[in-house]
C-alpha positions in Angstrom: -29.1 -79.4 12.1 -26.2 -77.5 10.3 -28.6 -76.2 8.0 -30.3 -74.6 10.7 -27.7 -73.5 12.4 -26.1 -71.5 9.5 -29.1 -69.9 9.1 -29.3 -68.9 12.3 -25.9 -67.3 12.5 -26.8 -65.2 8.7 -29.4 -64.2 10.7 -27.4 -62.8 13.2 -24.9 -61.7 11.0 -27.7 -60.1 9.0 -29.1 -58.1 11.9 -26.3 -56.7 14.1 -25.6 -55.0 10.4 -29.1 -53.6 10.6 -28.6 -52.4 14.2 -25.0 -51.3 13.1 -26.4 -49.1 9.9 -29.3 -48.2 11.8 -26.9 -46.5 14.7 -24.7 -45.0 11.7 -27.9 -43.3 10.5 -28.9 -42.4 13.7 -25.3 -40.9 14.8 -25.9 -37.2 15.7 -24.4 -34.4 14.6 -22.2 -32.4 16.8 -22.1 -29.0 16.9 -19.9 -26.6 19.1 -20.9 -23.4 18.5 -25.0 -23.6 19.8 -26.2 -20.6 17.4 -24.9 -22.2 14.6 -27.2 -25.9 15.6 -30.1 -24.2 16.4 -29.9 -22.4 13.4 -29.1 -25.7 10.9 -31.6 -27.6 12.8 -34.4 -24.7 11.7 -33.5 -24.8 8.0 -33.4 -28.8 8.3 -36.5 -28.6 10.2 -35.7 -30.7 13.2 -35.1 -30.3 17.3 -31.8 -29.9 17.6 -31.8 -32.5 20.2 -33.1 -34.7 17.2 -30.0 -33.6 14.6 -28.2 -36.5 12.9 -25.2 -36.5 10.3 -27.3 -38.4 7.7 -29.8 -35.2 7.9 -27.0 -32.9 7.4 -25.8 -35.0 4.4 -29.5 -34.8 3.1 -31.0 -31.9 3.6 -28.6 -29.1 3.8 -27.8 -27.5 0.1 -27.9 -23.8 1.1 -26.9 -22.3 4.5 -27.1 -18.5 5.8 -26.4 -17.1 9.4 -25.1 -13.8 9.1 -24.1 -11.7 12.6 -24.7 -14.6 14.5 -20.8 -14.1 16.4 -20.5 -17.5 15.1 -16.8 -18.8 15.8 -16.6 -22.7 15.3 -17.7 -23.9 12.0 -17.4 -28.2 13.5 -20.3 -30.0 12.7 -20.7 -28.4 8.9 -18.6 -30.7 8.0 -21.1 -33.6 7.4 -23.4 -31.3 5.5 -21.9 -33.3 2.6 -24.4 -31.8 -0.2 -24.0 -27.9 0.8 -23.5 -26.0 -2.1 -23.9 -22.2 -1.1 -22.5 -20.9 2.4 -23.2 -17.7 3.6 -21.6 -16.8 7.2 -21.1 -12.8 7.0 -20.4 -10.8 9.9 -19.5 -13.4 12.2 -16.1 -14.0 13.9 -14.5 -16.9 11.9 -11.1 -17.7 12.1 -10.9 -21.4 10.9 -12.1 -23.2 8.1 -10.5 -26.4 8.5 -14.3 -28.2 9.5 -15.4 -27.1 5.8 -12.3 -29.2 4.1 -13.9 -32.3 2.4 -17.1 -30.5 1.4 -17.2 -31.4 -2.5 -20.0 -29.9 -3.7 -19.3 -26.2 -2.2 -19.8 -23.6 -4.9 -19.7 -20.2 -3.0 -18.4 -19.9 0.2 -19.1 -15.9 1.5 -17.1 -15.0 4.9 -17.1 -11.5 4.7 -16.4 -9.7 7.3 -14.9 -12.1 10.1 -11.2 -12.6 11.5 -9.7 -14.2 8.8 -6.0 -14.3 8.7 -4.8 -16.9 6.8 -6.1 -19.5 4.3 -4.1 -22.2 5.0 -7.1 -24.3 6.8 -9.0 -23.7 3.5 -8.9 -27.0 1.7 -10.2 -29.5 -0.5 -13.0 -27.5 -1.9 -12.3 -28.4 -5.9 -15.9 -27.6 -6.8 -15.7 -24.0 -5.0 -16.2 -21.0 -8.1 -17.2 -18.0 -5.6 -14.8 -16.8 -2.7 -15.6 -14.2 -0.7 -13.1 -13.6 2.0 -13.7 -9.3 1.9 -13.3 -7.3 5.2 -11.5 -9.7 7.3 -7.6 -9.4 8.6 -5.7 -11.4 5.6 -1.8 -10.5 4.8 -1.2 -12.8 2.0 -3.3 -15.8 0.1 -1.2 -18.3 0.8 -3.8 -22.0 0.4 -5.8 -19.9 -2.4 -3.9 -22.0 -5.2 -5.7 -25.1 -4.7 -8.9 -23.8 -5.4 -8.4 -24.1 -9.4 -12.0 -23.7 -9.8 -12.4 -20.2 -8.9 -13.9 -17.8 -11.1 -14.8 -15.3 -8.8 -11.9 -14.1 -5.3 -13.4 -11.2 -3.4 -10.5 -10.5 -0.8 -11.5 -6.5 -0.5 -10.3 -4.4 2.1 -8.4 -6.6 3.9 -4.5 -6.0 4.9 -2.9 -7.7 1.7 0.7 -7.2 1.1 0.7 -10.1 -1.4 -1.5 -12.1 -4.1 0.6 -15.2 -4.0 -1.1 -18.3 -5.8 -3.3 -16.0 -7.9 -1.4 -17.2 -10.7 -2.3 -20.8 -10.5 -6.4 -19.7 -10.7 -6.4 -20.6 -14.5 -10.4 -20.2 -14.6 -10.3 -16.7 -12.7 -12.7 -14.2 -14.1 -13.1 -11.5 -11.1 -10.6 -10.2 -9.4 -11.2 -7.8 -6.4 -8.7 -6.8 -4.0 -9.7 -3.1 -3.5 -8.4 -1.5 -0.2 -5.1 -3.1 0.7 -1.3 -2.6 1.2 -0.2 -4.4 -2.3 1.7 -1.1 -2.8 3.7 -1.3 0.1 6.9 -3.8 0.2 7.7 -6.1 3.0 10.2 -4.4 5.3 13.8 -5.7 4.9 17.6 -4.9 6.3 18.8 -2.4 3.5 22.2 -3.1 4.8 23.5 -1.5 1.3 21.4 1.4 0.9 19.9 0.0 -2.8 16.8 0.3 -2.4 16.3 -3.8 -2.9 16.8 -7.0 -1.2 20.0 -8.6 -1.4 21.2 -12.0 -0.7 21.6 -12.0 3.1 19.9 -9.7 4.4 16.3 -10.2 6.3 13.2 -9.3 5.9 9.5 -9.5 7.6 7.3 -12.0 5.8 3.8 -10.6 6.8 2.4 -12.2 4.0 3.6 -15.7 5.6 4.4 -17.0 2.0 8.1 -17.7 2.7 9.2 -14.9 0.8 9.8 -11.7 0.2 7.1 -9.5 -1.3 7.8 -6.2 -3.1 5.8 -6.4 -6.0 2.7 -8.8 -6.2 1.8 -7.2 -9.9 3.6 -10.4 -11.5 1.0 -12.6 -10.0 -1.3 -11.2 -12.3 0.4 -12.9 -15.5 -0.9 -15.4 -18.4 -4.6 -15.3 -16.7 -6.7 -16.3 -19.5 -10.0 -15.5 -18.5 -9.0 -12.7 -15.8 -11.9 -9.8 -17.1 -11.8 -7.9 -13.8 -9.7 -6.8 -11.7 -10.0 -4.2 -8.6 -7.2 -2.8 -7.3 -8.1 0.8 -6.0 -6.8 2.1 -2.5 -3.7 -0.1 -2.7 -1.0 2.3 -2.2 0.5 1.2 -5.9 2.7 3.3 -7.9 4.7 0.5 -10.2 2.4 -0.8 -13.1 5.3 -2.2 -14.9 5.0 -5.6 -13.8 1.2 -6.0 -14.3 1.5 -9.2 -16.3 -0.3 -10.5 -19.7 -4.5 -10.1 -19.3 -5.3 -11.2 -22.8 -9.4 -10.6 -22.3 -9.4 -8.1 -19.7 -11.9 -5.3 -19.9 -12.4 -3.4 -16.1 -9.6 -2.8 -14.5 -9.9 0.3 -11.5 -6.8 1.9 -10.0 -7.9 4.5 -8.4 -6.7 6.2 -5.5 -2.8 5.0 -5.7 0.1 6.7 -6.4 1.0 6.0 -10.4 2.4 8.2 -12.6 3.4 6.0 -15.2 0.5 4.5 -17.2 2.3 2.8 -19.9 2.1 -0.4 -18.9 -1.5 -0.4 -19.8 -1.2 0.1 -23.3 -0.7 -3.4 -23.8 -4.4 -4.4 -22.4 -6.0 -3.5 -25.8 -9.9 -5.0 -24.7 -10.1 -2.8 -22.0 -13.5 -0.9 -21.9 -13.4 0.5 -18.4 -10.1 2.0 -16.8 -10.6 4.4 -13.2 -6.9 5.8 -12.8 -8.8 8.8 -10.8 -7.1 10.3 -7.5 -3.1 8.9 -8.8 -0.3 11.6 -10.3 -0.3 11.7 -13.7 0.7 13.9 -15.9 0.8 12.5 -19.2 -2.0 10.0 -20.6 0.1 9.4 -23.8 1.2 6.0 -22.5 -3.3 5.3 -23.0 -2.8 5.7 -26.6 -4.4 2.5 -28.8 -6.4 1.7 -25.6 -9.9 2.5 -28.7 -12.1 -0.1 -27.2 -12.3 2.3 -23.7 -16.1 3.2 -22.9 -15.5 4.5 -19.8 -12.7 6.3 -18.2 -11.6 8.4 -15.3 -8.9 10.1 -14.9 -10.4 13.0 -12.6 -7.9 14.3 -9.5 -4.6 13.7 -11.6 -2.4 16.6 -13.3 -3.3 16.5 -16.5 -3.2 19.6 -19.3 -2.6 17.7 -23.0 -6.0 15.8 -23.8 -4.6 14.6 -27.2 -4.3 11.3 -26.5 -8.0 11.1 -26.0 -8.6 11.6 -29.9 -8.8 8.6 -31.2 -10.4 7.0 -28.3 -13.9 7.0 -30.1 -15.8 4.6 -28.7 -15.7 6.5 -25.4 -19.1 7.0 -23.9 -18.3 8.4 -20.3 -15.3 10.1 -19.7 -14.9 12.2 -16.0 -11.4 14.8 -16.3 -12.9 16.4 -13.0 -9.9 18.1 -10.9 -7.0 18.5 -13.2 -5.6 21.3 -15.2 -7.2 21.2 -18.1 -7.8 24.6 -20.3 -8.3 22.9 -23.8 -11.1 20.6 -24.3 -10.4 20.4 -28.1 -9.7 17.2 -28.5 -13.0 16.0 -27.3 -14.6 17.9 -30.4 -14.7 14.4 -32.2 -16.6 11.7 -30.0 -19.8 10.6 -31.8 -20.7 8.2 -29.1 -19.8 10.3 -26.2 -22.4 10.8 -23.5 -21.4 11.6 -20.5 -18.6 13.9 -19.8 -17.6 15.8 -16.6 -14.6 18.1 -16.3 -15.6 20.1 -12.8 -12.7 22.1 -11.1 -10.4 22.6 -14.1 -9.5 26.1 -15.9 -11.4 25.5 -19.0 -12.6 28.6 -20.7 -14.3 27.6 -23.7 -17.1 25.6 -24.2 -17.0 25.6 -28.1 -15.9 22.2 -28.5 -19.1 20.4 -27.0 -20.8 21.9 -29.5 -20.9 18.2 -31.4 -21.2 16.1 -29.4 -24.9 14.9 -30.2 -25.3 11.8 -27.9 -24.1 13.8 -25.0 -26.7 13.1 -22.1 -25.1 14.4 -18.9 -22.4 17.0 -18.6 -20.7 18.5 -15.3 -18.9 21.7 -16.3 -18.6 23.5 -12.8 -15.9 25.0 -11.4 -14.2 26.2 -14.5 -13.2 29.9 -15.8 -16.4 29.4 -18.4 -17.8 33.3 -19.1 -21.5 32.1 -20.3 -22.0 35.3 -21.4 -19.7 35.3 -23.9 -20.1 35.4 -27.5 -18.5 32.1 -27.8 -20.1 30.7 -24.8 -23.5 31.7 -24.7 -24.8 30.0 -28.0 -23.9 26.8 -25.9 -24.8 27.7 -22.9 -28.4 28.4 -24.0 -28.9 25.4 -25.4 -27.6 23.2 -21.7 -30.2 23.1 -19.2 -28.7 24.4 -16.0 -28.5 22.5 -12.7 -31.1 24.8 -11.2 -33.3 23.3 -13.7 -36.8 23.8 -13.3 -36.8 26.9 -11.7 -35.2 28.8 -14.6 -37.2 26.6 -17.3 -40.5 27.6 -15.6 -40.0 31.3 -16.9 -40.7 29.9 -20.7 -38.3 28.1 -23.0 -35.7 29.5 -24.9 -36.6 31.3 -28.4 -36.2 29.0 -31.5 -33.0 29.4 -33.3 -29.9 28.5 -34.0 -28.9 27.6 -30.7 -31.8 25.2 -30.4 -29.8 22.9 -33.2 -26.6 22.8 -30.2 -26.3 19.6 -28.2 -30.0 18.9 -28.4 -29.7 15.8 -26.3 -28.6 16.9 -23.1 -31.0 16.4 -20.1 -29.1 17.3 -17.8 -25.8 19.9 -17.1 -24.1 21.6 -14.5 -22.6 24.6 -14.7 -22.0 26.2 -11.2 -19.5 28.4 -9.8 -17.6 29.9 -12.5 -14.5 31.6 -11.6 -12.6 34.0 -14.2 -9.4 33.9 -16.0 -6.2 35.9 -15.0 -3.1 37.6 -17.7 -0.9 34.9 -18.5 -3.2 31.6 -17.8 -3.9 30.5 -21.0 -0.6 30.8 -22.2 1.2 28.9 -19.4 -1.8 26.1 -19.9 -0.8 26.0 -23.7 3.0 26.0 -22.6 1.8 22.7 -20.4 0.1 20.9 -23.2 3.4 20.4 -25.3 5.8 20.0 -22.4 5.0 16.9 -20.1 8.2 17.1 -17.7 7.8 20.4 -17.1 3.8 19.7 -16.1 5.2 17.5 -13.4 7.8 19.2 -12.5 5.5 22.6 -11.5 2.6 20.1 -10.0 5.6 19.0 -7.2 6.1 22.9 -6.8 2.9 23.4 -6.6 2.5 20.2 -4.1 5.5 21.6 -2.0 4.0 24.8 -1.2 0.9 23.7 -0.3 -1.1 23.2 -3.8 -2.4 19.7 -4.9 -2.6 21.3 -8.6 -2.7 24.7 -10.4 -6.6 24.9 -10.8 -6.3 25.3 -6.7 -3.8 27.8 -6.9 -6.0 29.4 -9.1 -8.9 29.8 -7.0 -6.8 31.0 -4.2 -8.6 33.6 -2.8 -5.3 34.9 -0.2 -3.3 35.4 -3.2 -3.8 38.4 -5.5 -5.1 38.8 -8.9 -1.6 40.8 -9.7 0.6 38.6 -7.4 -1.0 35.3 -10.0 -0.4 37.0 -12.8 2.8 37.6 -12.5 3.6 34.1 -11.3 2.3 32.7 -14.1 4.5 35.0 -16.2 7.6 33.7 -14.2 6.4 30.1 -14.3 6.3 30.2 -18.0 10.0 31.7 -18.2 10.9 29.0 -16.0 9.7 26.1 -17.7 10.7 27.6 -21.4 14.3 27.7 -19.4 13.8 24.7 -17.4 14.8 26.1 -14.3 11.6 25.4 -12.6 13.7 24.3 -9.3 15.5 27.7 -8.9 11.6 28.8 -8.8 11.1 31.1 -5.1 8.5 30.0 -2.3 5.4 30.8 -2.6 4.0 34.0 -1.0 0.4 34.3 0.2 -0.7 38.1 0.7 
């Protein structure tokens, strides 16, 4: 009789865990946000009506619902197994529901309403973030995720990069189009210029402290290879920490005039400093690795520092003041080259370069007629191309031996030289202060550079002239601030 009855209650025992497993199985998912169900329950393949946690748990590895105006991510939660989550375009603010989800490898929320990343947790297997277009002030949260190798936070409203540092296994950095260049603003009760104990400042980061610099974030990151920091409003380099393997690294579009600080990142093979204020490159010296550089829209005359960088194979000077390309004479590997809108006369020195593919020469003082010139010249096919070609090729000769490679070249609007250019672009070359000190003369009356004074079609051959003359007394005599304002005719 006992022996029955024990076996009655096992049974019992036995199968209100059945019903009890079979409810848990059974449990459905909840979802608040009704685009984001029906769109789960089509890549489970279910009714949503018919949508359970354990399918979640099963079935969904891979997820994408882009411009969906999804807001609430509850009920991704239980998708326990998702590995790749793609939510672009949508208007996401919290990503609390995702903490817990151990097997996320790439998350991608660009483009949604973003502002902080505190609710971004327990993801340790996550490797891909990207958090691009959204409203983010700082990164505060981003240091737990030690497992990233990839942190896409472009053109968002960054004032900081704090816990950057802790992302031992970074590899790709990009954090284009922010404010990292502009400081927190703080009670300058002493006029210094920095923040002193006691006085207060804004924390728009929301990091808890002040944030004037974020460059020293970027320290000690042994696997850090790129790094995007264009359209940032940065003009301090100095702090731009140890990168022991970095090769691309773009900073264009700021406001740096110093670049020595990046003579120290020696496996660097692509550097963009284009659209900043520089004036002398010397501080790029033993950077020999470079392949490809850009240093177009600065203020540069002196080259020289490019000599020994001879592994360069694309190389864009466009928009400076350049009048001597001599020191490019030497670059076997050399193949692209573009030095549009600069005052360049003579194009004897490209005469070498072998490998060189593609060249942009436009906008100079080039006379390709000349003597000098014209020997080149023939041998460049122009930009018009075909049309000129079609008339027959070239006659054998000499010429045919000069830059025999080139498939393309570009050689439009030429402009001509005026008394007294050359020499002031010489007197440029071997006097750096005095180059930036004429480019903010220049700036203050109106001129981003000279090559746009140059080509200054209100002011007078005669009237340049002779400011060029004066210009070059002023700088041999360093009075370039006793220099007049400039007159248009």
């Amino acid at each position: 009789m006992f022996e029955n009855t024990n076996k009655s209650v096992r049974q019992a025992v036995f199968l209100g865990w059945a019903v009890l497993g079979a409810q848990a199985q059974a449990e459905p998912a909840y979802f608040q946000d009704a685009k984001l169900e029906e769109a789960v329950s089509e890549v489970i393949g279910v009714d949503p009506a018919r949508l359970t946690k354990k399918l979640l748990a099963e079935r969904l590895v891979s997820f994408e619902l882009n411009e969906a105006e999804v807001r609430d991510l509850r009920g991704l939660g239980d998708a326990k197994n998702l590995e790749v989550l793609t939510l672009r375009n949508n208007l996401i603010a919290d990503l609390s529901p995702l903490s817990g989800l151990l097997k996320l490898r790439r998350l991608e929320l660009r483009g949604n309403q973003m502002k902080s990343l505190e609710s971004l947790k327990e993801l340790p297997a996550l490797v891909e973030l990207d958090l691009s277009q959204n409203r983010l002030k700082g990164l505060t949260g981003v240091e737990t995720l030690v497992n990233l190798r990839k942190l896409d936070v472009n053109n968002n409203e960054l004032r900081d990069l704090s816990g950057i540092s802790k992302l031992n296994k970074l590899e790709n950095l990009y954090a284009q189009g922010n404010e990292l260049g502009v400081a927190e603003p703080f009670d300058d009760r002493n006029d210094n210029g920095s923040l002193d104990q006691g006085e207060e400042y804004e924390d728009i980061s929301g990091n808890g402290i002040w944030d004037g610099d974020p460059l020293p974030e970027l320290d000690k990151l042994p696997h850090l290879r790129n790094v995007y920091l264009y359209s940032n409003g940065l003009s301090d380099l100095s702090k731009l920490g140890d990168l022991p393997v970095l090769m691309t690294l773009l900073l264009g579009v700021n406001e740096i005039t110093d670049v020595s600080p990046l003579k120290k990142f020696t496996s660097l093979r692509h550097l963009s400093l284009n659209r900043n204020q520089v004036t002398d490159i010397g501080g790029l010296v033993g950077l020999d690795a470079l392949m490809y550089l850009d240093l177009s829209g600065n203020r540069l005359s002196d080259l020289r520092p490019l000599r020994q960088m001879k592994s360069l194979r694309s190389l864009l000077l466009n928009d400076n003041n350049l009048t001597d390309l001599r020191p490019l004479a030497e670059h076997p590997h050399l193949e692209s080259l573009s030095f549009n809108s600069n005052l360049v006369t003579d194009l004897r020195p490209l005469a070498n370069l072998k490998k060189l593919r593609n060249l942009d020469a436009g906008r100079n003082l080039i006379d390709l007629e000349s003597e000098w010139n014209l020997p080149v010249a023939e041998a460049l096919p122009r930009s018009r191309g075909s049309a000129d070609q079609g008339q027959g090729s070239p006659s054998p000769g000499p010429t045919k031996q000069i830059l025999p490679a080139l498939v393309r070249s570009r050689m439009v609007s030429q402009g001509k030289t005026i008394d007294g250019l050359r020499e002031l672009g010489e007197v440029l070359i071997g006097d750096k202060v005095s180059n930036f000190k004429l480019g903010v003369y220049l700036e203050e009356n109106g001129y981003a550079r000279l090559r746009d004074y140059h080509a200054d079609t209100q002011v007078a051959e005669t009237q340049k002239a002779d400011n060029y003359r004066e210009w070059i007394k002023a700088i041999r005599s360093d009075q370039i601030a006793e220099l007049p304002r400039l007159m248009k005719r």
